[in-house]
Biopython code that builds the backbone (N, CA, C, O; Angstrom):
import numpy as np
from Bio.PDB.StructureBuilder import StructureBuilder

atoms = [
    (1, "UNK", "N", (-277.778, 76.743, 22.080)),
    (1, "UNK", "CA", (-277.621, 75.802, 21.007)),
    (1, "UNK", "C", (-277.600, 76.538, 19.662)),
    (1, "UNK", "O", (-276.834, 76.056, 18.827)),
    (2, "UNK", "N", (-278.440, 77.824, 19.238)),
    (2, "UNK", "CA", (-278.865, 78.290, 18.242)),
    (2, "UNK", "C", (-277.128, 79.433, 18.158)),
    (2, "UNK", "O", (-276.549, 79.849, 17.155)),
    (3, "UNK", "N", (-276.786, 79.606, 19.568)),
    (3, "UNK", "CA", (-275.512, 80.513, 19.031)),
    (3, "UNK", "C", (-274.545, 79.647, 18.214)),
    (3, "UNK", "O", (-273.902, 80.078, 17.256)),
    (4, "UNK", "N", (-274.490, 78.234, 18.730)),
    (4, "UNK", "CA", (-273.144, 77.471, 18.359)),
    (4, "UNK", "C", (-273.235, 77.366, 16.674)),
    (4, "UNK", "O", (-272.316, 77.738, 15.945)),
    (5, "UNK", "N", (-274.235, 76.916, 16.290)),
    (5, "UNK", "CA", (-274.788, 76.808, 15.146)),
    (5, "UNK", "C", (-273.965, 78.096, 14.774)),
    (5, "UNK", "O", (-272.828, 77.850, 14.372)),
    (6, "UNK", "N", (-274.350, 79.523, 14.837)),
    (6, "UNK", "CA", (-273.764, 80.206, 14.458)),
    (6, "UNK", "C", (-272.843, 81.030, 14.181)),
    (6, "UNK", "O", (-272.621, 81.904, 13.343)),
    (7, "UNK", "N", (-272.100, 80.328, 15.521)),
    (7, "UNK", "CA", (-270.550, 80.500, 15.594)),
    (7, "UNK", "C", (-269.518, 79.980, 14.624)),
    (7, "UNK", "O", (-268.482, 80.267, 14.023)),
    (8, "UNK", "N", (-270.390, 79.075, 14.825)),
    (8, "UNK", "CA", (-269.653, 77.448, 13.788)),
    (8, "UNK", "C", (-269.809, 78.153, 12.397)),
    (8, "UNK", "O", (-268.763, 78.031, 11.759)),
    (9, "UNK", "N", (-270.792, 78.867, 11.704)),
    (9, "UNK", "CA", (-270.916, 79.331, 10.192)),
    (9, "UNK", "C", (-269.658, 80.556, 10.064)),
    (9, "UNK", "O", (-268.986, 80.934, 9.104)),
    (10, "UNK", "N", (-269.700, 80.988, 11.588)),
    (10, "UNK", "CA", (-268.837, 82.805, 11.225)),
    (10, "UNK", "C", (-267.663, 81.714, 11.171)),
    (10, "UNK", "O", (-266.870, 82.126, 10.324)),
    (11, "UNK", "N", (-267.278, 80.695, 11.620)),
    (11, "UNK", "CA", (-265.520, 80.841, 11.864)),
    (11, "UNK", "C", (-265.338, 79.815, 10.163)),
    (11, "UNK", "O", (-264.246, 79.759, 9.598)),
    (12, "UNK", "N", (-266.394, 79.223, 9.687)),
    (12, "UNK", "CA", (-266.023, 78.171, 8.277)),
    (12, "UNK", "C", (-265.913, 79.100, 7.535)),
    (12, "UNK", "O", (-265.004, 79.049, 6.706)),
    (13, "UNK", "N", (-266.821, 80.303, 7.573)),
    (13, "UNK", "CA", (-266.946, 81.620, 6.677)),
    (13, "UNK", "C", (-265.444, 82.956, 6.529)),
    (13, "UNK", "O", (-265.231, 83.768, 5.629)),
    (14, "UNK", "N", (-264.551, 82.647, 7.995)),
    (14, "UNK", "CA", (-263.720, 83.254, 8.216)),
    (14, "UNK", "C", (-262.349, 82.813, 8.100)),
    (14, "UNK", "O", (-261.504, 83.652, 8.413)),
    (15, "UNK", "N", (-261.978, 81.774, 7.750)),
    (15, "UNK", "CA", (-261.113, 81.005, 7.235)),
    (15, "UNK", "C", (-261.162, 81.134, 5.805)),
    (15, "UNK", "O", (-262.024, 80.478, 5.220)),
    (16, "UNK", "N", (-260.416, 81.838, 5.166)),
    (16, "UNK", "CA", (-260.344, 81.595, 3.601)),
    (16, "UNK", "C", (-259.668, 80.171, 2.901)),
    (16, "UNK", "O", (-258.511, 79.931, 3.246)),
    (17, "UNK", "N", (-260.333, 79.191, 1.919)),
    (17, "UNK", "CA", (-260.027, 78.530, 1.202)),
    (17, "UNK", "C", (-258.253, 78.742, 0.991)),
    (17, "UNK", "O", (-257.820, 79.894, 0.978)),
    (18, "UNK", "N", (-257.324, 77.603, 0.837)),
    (18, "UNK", "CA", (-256.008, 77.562, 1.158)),
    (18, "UNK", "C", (-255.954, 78.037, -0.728)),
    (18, "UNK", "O", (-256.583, 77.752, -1.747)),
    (19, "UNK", "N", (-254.697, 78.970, -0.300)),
    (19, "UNK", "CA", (-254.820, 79.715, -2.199)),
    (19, "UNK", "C", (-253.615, 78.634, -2.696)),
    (19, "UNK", "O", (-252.846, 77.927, -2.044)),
    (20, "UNK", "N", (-253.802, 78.828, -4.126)),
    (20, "UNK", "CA", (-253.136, 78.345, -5.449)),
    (20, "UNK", "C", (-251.542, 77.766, -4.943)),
    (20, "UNK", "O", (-251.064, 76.638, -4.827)),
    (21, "UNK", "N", (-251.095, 78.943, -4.752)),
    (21, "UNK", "CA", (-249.768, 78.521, -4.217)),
    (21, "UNK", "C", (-249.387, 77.805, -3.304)),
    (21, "UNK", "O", (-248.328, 77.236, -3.570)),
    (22, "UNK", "N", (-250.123, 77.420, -1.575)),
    (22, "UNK", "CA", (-250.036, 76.845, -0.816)),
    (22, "UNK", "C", (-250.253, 75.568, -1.227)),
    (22, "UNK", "O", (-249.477, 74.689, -0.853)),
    (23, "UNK", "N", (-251.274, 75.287, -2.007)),
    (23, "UNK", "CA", (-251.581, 73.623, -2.564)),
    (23, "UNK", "C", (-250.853, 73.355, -3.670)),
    (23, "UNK", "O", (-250.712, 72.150, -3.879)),
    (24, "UNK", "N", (-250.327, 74.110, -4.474)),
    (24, "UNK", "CA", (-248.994, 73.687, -5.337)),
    (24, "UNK", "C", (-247.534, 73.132, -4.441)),
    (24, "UNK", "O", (-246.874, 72.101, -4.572)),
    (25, "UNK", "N", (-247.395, 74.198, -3.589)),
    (25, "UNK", "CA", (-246.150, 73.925, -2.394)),
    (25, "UNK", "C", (-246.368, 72.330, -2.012)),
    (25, "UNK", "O", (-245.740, 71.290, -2.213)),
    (26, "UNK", "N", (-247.740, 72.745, -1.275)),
    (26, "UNK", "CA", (-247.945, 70.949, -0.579)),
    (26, "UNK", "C", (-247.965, 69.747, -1.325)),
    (26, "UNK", "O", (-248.023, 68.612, -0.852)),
    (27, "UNK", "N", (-247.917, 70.048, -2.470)),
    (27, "UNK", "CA", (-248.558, 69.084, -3.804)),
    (27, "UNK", "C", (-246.786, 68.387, -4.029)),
    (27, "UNK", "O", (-246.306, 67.260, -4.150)),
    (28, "UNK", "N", (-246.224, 69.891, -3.989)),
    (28, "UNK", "CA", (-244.616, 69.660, -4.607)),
    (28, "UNK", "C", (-243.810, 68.822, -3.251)),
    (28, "UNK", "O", (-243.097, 67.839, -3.454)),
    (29, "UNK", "N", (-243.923, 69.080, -2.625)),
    (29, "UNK", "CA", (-243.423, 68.671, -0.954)),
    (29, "UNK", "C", (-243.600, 67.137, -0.645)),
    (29, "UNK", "O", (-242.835, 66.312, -0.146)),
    (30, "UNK", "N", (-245.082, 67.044, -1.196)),
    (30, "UNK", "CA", (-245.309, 65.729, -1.167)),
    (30, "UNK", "C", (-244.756, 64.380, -2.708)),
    (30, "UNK", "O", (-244.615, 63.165, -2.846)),
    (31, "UNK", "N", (-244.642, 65.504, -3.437)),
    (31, "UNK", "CA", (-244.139, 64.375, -4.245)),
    (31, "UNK", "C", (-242.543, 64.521, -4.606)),
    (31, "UNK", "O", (-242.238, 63.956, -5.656)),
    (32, "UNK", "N", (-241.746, 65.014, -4.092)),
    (32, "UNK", "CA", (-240.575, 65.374, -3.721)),
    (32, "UNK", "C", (-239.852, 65.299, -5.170)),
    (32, "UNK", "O", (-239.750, 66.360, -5.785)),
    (33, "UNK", "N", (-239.442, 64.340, -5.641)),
    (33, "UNK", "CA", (-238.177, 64.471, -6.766)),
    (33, "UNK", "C", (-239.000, 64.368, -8.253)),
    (33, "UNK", "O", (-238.452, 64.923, -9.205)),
    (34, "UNK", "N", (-239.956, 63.858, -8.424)),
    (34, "UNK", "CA", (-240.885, 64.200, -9.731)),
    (34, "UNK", "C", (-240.561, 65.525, -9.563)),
    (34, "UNK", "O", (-239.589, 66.017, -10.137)),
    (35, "UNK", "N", (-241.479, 66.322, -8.629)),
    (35, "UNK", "CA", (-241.302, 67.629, -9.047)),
    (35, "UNK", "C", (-240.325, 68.499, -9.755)),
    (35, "UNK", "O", (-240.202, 69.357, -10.629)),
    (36, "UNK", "N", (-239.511, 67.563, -8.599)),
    (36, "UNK", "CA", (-237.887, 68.626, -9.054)),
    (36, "UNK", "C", (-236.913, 68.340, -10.488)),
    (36, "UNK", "O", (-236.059, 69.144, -10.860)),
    (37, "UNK", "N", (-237.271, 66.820, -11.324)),
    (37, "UNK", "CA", (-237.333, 66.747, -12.210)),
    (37, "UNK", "C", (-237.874, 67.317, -12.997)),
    (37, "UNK", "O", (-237.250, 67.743, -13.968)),
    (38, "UNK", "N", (-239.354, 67.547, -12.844)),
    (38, "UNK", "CA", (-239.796, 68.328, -13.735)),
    (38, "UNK", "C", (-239.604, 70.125, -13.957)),
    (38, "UNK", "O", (-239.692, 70.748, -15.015)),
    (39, "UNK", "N", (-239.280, 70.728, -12.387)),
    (39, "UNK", "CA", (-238.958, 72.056, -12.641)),
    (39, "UNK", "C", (-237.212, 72.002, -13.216)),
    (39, "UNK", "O", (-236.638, 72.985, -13.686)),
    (40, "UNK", "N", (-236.603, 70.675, -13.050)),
    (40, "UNK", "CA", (-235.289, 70.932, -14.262)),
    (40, "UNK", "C", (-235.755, 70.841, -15.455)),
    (40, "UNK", "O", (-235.366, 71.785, -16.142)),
    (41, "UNK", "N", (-236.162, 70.397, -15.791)),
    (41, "UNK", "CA", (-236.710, 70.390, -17.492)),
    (41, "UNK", "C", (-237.557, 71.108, -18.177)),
    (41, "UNK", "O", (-237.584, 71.258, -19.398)),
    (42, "UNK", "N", (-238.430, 71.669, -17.183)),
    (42, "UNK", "CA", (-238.956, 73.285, -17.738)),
    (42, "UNK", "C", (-237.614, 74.544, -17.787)),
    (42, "UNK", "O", (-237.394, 75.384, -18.659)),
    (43, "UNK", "N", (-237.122, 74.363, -16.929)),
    (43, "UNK", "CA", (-235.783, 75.343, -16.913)),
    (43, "UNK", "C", (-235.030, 75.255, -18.018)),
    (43, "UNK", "O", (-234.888, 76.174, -18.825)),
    (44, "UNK", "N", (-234.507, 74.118, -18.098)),
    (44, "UNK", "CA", (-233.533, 73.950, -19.514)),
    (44, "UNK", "C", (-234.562, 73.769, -20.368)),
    (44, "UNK", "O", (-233.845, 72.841, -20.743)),
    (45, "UNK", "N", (-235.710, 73.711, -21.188)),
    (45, "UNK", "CA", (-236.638, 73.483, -22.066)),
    (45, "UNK", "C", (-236.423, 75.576, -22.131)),
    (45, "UNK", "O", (-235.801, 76.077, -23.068)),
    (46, "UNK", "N", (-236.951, 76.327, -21.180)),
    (46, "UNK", "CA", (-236.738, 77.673, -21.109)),
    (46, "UNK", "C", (-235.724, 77.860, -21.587)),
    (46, "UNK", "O", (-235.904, 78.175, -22.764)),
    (47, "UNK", "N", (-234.442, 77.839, -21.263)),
    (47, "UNK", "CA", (-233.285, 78.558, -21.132)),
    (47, "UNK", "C", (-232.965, 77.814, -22.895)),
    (47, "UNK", "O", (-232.207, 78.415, -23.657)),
    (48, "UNK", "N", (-233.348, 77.077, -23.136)),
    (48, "UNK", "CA", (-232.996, 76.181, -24.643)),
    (48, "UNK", "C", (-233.714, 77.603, -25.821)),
    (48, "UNK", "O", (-233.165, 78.276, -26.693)),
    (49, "UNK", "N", (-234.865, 77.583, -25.393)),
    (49, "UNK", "CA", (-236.055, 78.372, -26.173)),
    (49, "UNK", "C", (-235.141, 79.464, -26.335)),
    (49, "UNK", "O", (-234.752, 79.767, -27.463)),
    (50, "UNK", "N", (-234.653, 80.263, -25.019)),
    (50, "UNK", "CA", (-233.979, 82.207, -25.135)),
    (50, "UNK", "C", (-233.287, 82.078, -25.898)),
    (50, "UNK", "O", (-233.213, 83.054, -26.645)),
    (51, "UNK", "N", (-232.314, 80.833, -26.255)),
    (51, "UNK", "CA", (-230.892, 80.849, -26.405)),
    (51, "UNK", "C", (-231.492, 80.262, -27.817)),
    (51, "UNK", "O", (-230.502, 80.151, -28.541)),
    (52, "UNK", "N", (-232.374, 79.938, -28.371)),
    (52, "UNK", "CA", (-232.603, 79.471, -29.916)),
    (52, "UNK", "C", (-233.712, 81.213, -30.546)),
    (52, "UNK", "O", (-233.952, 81.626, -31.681)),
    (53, "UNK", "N", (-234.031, 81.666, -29.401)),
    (53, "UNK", "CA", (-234.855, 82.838, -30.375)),
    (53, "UNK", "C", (-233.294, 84.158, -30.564)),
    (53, "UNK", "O", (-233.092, 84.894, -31.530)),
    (54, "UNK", "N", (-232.455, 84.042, -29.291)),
    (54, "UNK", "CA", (-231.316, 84.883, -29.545)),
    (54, "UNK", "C", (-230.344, 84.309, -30.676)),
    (54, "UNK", "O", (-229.279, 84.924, -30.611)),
    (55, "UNK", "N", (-230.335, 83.550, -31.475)),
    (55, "UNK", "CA", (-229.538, 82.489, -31.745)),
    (55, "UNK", "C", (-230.501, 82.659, -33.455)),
    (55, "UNK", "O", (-229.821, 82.745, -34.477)),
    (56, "UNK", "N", (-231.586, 82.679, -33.523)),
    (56, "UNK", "CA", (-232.526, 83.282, -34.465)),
    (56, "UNK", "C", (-232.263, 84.976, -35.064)),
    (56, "UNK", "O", (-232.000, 85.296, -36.223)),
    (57, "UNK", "N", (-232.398, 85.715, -34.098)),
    (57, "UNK", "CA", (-232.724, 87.071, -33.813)),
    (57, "UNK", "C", (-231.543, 87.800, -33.888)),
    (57, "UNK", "O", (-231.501, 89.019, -33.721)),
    (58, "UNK", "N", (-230.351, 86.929, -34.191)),
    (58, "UNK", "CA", (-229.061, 87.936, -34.260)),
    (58, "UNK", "C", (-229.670, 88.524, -35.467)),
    (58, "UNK", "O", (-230.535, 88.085, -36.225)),
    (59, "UNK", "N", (-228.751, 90.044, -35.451)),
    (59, "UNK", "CA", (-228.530, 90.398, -36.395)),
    (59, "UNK", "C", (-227.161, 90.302, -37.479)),
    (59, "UNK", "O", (-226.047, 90.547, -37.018)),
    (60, "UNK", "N", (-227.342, 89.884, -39.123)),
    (60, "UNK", "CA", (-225.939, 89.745, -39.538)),
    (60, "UNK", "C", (-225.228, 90.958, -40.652)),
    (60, "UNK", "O", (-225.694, 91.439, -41.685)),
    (61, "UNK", "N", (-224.213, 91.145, -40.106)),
    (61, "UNK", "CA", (-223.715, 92.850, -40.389)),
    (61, "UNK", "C", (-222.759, 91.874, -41.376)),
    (61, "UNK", "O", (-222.321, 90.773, -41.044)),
    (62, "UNK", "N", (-222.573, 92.448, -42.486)),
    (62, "UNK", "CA", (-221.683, 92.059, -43.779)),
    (62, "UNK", "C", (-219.989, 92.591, -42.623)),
    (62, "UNK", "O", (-219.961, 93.418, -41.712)),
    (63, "UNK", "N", (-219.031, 91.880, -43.072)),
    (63, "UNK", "CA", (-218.047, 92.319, -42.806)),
    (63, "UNK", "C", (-217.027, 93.308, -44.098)),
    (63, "UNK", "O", (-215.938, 93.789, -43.787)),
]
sb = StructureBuilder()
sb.init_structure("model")
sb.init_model(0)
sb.init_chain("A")
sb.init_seg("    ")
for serial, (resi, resn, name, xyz) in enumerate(atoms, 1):
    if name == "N":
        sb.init_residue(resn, " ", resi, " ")
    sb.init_atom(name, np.array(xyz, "f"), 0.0, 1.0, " ", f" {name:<3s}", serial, name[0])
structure = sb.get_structure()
């Protein structure tokens, strides 16, 4: 009886906690098109930002 007890602690102890990324995946999986709305609009919100700091950051050469 006293082994099971302590079998039972090595294998809860030997299983690592599911990491960051696996519960983001499952999180995204499960809520299917929110997500994917929202990773379009971080993308173009991104790609808006490069294209306004390049768009900033030219340099202007006198002709």
């Amino acid at each position: 009886m006293n082994n099971k007890i302590i079998s039972d602690d090595v294998t809860k102890k030997a299983t690592p906690p599911p990491s960051f990324v696996k519960l983001a995946m499952k999180n995204m999986v499960r809520k299917g098109s929110q997500s994917l709305s929202h990773l379009g609009l971080t993308a173009l919100g991104f790609l808006g930002f490069i294209l306004l700091v390049a768009f900033l950051g030219k340099p202007h050469i006198p002709q």
